[in-house]
ROPA-249543 format. One record per residue (C-alpha): residue number from 0; chain; residue in three letters; x, y, z. Coordinates in pm, 1 decimal. Example, Ala and Ser with C-alpha at 12.3 -4.5 7.8 and 13.67 -1.06 7.14 Angstrom:
// ROPA-249543
  num  chaine  residu         x         y         z
    0       A     ALA    1230.0    -450.0     780.0
    1       A     SER    1367.0    -106.0     714.0
END
This chain:
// ROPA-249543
  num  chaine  residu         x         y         z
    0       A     UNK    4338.3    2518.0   16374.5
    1       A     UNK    4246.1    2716.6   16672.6
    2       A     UNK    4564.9    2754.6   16950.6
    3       A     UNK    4371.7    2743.7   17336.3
    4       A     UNK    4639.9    2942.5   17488.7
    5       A     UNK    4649.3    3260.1   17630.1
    6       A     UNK    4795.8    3513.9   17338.8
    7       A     UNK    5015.1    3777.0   17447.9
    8       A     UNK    5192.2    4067.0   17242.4
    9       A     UNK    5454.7    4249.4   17229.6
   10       A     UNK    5545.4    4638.6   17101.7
   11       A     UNK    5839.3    4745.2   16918.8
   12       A     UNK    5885.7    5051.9   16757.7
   13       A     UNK    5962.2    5120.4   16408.2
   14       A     UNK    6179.6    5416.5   16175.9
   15       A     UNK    6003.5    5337.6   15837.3
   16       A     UNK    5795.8    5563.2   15723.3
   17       A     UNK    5572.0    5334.9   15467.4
   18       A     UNK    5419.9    5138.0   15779.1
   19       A     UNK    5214.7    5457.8   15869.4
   20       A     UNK    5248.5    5378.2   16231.3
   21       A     UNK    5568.4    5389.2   16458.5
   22       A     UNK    5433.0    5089.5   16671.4
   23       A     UNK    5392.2    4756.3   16614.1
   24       A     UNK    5342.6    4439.0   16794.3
   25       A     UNK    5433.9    4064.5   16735.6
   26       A     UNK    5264.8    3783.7   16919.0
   27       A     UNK    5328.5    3458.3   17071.3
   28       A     UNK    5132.4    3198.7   17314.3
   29       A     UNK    5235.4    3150.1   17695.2
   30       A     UNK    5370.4    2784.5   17672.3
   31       A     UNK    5245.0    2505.3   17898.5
   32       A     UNK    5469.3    2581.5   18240.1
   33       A     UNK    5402.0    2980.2   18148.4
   34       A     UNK    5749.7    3108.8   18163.5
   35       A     UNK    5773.5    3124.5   17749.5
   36       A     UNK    5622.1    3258.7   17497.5
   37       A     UNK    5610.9    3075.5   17192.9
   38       A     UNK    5576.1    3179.2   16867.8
   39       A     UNK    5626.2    2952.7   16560.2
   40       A     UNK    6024.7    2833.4   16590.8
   41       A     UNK    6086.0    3071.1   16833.5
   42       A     UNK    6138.1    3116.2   17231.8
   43       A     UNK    6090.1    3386.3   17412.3
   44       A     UNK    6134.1    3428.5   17809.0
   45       A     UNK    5779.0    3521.8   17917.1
   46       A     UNK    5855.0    3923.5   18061.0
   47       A     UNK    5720.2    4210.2   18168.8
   48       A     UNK    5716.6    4359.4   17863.7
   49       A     UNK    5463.5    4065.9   17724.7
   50       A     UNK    5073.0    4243.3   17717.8
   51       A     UNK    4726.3    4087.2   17712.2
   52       A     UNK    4613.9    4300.0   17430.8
   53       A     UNK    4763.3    4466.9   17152.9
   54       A     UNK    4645.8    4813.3   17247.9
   55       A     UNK    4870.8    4739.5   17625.8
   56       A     UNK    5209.6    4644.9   17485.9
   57       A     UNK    5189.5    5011.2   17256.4
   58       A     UNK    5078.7    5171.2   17536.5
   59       A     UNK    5356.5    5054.2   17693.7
   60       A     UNK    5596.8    5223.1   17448.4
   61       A     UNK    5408.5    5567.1   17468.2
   62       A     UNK    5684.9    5742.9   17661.2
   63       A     UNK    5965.1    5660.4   17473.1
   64       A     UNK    5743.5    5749.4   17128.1
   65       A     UNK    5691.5    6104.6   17284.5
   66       A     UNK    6021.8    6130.6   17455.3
   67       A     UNK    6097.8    6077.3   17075.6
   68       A     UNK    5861.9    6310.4   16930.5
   69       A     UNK    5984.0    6594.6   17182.3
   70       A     UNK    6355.6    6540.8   17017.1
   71       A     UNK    6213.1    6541.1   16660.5
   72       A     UNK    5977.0    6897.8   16677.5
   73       A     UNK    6303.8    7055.8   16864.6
   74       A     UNK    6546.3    6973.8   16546.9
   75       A     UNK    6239.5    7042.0   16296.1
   76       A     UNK    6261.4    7425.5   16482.4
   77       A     UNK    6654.9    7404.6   16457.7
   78       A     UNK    6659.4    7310.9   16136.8
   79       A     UNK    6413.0    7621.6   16046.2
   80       A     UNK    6589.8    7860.9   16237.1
   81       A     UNK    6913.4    7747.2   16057.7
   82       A     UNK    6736.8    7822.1   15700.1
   83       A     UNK    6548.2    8137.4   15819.3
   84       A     UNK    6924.1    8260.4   15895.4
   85       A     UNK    7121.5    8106.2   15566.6
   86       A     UNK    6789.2    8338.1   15399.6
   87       A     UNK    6803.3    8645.7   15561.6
   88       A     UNK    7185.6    8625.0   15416.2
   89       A     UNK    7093.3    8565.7   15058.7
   90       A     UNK    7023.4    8884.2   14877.6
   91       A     UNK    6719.1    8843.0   14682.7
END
């Protein structure tokens, strides 16, 4: 059964490690008087944050995955500083 509508997706991002990837989208089709997207059961208003492709709606999460990453390498070198300094204490 093939759906005629246009698709859309959406981008969310994820905190579990076993998906490999910290983006991923869901999908839905622009209803009939295109202000919803519909997907299975479920409504959703038809927003900006709806893409044409798959590759737009991660795109459009890019800055808040680096703003992320940025946060994440600054308390990696915290937390290496921290044990650098707890082993410089420890006789050997």
């Amino acid at each position: 059964m093939s759906d005629e509508r246009k698709k859309v997706y959406r981008a969310h991002l994820t905190t579990n490690p076993a998906h490999g990837e910290p983006c991923f989208c869901h999908y839905g089709y622009v209803s009939d008087c295109g202000q919803w997207v519909e997907g299975g059961d479920t409504r959703w208003r038809l927003t900006r944050d709806w893409c044409e492709t798959e590759a737009e709606a991660k795109a459009v999460l890019a800055p808040e995955l680096a703003s992320m990453g940025s946060r994440l390498i600054e308390k990696a070198a915290q937390l290496l500083a921290a044990g650098e300094e707890a082993r410089a204490g420890v006789p050997a």
